[in-house]
LOBA-121861 format. One line per field, with one value per residue (C-alpha): residue number from 1; x, y, z; residue in three letters. Coordinates in nm, 3 decimals. Layout:
N
nr	(NUM|...) .
px	(X|...) .
py	(Y|...) .
pz	(Z|...) .
rest	(ALA|...) .
//
This chain:
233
nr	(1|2|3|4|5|6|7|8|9|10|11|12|13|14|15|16|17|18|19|20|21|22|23|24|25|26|27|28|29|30|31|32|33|34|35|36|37|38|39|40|41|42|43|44|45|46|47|48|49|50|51|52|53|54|55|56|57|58|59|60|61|62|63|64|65|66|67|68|69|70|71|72|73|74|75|76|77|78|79|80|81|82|83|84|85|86|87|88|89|90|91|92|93|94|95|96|97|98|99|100|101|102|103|104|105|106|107|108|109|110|111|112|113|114|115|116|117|118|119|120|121|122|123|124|125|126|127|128|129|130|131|132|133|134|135|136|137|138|139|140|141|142|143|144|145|146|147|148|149|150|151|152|153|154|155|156|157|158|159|160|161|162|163|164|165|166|167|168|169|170|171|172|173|174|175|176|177|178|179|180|181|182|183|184|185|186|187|188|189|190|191|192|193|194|195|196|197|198|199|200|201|202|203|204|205|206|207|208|209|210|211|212|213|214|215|216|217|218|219|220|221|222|223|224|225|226|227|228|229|230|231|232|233) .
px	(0.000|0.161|-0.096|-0.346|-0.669|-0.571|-0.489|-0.810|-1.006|-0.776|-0.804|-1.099|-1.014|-0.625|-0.729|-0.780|-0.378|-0.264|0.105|0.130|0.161|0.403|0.590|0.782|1.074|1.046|0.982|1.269|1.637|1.586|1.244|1.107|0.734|0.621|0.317|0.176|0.137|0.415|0.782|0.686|0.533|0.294|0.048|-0.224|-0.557|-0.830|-1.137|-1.420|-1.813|-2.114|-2.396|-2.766|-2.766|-2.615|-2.372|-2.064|-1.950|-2.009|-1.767|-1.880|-1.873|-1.508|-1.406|-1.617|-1.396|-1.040|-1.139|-1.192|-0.858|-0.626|-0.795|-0.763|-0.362|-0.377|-0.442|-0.141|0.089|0.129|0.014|-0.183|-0.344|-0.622|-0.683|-0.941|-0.784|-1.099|-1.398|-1.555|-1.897|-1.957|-2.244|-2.161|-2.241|-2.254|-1.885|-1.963|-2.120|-2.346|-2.404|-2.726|-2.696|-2.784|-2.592|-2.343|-1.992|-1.799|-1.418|-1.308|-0.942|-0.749|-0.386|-0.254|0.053|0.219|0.493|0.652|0.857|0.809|0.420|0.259|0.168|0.000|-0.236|-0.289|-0.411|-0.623|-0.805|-0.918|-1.057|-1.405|-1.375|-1.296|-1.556|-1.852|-1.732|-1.738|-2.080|-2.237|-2.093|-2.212|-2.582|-2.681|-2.663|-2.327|-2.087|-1.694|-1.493|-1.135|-0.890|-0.645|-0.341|-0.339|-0.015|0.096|0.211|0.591|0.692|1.042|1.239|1.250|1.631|1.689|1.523|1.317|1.505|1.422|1.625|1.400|1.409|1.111|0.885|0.788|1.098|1.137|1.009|1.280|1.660|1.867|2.059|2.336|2.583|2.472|2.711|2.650|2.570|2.428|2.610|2.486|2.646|2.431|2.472|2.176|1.980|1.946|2.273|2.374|2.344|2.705|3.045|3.183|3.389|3.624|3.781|3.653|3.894|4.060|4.030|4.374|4.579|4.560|4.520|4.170|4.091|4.077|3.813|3.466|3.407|3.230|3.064|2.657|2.460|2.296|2.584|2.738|2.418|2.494|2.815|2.692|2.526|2.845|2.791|2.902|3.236) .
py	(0.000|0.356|0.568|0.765|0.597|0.226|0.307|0.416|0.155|-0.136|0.015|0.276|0.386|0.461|0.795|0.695|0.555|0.923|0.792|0.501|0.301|0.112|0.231|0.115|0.361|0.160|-0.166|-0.206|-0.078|0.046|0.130|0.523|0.544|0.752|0.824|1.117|1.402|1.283|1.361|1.743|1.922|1.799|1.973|1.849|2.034|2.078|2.286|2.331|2.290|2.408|2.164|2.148|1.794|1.589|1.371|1.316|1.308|1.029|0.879|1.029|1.380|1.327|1.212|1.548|1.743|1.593|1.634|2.042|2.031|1.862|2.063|2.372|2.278|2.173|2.521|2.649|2.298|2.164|1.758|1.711|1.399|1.447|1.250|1.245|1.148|1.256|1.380|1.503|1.616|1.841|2.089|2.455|2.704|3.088|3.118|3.226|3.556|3.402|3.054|2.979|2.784|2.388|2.463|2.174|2.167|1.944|1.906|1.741|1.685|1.641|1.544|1.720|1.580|1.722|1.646|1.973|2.173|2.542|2.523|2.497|2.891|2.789|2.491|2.732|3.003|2.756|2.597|2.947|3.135|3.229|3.031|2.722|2.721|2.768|2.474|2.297|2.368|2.293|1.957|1.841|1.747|1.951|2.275|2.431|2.715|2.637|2.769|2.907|2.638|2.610|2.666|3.022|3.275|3.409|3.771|3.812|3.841|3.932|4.250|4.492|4.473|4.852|5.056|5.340|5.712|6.039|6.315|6.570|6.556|6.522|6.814|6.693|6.696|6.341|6.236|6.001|6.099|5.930|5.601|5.735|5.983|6.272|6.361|6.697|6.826|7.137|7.403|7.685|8.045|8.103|7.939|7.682|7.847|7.587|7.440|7.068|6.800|6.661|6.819|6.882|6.669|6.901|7.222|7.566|7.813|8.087|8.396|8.543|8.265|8.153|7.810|7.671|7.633|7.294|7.362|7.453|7.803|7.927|8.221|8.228|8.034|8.349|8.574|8.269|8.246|8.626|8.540|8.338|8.679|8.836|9.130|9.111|9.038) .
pz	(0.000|-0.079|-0.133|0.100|-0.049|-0.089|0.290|0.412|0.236|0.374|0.735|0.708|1.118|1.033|1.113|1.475|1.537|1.465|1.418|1.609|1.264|1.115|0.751|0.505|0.615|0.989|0.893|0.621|0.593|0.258|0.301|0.122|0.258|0.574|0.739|0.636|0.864|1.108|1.137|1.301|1.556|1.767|1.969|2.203|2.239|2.467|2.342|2.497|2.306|2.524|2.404|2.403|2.436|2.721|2.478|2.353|1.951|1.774|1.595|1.336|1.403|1.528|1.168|1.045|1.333|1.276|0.869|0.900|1.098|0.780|0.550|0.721|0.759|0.373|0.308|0.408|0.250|0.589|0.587|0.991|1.153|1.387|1.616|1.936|2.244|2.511|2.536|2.890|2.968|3.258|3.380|3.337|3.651|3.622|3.554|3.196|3.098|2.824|2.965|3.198|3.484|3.388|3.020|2.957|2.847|2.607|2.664|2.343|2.394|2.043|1.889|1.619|1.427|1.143|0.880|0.956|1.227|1.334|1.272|1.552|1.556|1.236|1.428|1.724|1.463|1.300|1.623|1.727|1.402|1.396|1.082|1.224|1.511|1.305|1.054|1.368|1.499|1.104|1.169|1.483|1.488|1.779|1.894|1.980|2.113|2.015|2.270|2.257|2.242|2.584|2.362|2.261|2.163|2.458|2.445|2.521|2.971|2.867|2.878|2.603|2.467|2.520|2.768|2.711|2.767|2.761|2.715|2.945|3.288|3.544|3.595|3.924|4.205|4.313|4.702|4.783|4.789|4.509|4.627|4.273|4.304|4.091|3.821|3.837|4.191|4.282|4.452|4.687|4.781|5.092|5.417|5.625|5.840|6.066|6.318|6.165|6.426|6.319|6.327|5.989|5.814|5.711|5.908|5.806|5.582|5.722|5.545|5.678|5.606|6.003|6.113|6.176|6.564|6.708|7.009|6.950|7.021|7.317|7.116|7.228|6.953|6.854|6.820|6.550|6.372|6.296|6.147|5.915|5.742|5.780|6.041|6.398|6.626) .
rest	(UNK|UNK|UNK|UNK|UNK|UNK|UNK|UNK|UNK|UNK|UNK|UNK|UNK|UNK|UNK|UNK|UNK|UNK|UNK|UNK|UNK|UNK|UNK|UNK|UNK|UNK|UNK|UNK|UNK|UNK|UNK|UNK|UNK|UNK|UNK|UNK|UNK|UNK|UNK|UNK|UNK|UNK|UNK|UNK|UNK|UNK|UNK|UNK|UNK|UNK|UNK|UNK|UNK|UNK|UNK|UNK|UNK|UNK|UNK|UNK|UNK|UNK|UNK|UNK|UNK|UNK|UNK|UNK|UNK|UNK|UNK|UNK|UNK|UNK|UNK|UNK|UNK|UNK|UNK|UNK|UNK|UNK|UNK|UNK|UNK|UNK|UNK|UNK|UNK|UNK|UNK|UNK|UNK|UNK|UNK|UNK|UNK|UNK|UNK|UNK|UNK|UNK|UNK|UNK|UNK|UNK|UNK|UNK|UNK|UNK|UNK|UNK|UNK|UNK|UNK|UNK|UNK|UNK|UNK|UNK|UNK|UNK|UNK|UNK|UNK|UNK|UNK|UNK|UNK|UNK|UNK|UNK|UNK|UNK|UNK|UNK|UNK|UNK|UNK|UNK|UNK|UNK|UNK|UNK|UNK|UNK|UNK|UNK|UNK|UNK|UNK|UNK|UNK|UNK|UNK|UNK|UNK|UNK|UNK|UNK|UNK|UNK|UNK|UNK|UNK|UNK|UNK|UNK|UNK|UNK|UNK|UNK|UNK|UNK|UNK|UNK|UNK|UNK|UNK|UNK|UNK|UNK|UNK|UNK|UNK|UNK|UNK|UNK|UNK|UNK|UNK|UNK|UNK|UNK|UNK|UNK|UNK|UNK|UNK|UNK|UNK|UNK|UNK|UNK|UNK|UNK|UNK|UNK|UNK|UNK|UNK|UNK|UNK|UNK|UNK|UNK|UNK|UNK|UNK|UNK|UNK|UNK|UNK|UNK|UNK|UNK|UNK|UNK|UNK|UNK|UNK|UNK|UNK) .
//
């Protein structure tokens, strides 16, 4: 057998093995043929159908589902299986905005294979068109509401390479004092008004070219806070 029809009419359910079969390429050393739609990416899906009726797809509706999904892939030159791994049923609650209490949900848990790497943007893409959905509710004989699949494109957590600058400064003076030295530092002509806590670091200049004392002064508190204006003894 090395063809895709002569296939299906030997084993009509080949579907169903996704790639769990034997080739030619695995059985023999010099063997050419492959399975079709394996060799790639992989991807397992769970999407979720809310149903009118409290039942799962038949086996043929899954054939109908797995069929939109390879011809969908087709589209774009990339050979898929399809295969359904699960299905759950469950009762919805309130969680939803447009389900009623009592409405029931479908979990139809899926494997997609493919015979290509770097696509599985491509099946993700796929899964959750509008497109795709309704295809999916005109082939299942009941009433339904495709959900978004559980695999979706993330947006990107990481870092931007360069940060953002700005080459104006804040209009708005900062609360908290700056833990970097500033590279250029402010400089002020008049004295504090107020008496620091601390000794400085470094001894006052002498205007006459005398040494600077090494005792504090006795001088009255007020009398130095004239000084510092320049006026008085």
């Amino acid at each position: 057998v090395d063809n895709e029809d002569d296939m299906t009419y030997i084993l009509p359910n080949e579907k169903n093995f996704g790639c769990d079969l034997y080739s030619e390429s695995t059985l023999f050393r010099e063997g050419e043929g492959k399975v079709s739609g394996c060799g790639g990416d992989e991807l397992d899906i769970t999407q979720t159908l809310v149903v009118s009726q409290p039942r799962l797809l038949s086996p043929e509706e899954q054939t109908q589902f797995c069929q939109l999904v390879t011809d969908g892939m087709s589209s774009v030159s990339v050979s898929t299986r399809c295969t359904v791994t699960g299905q759950t049923l469950r009762l919805l609650g309130d969680e939803g905005n447009h389900m009623l209490s009592g409405e029931r949900a479908l979990d139809l848990e899926y494997s997609i294979s493919s015979d290509q790497v770097g696509v599985k943007e491509v099946m993700i893409i796929l899964v959750n068109s509008e497109e795709f959905r309704q295809d999916v509710a005109s082939v299942v004989a009941m009433d339904v509401d495709v959900g978004i699949s559980d695999q979706t494109l993330a947006p990107t957590v990481g870092p931007t390479d360069l940060p953002s600058s700005t080459s104006s400064p804040s209009l708005a003076p900062t609360i908290e004092p700056s833990n970097v030295t500033s590279l250029s530092p402010t400089f002020t002509s008049i004295p504090s008004m107020r008496r620091s806590d601390f000794p400085s670091q470094a001894p006052s200049a002498v205007s006459d070219g005398g040494k600077p004392t090494t005792k504090p002064t006795n001088r009255k508190r007020r009398r130095r806070r004239r000084n510092y204006f320049g006026y008085g003894s």
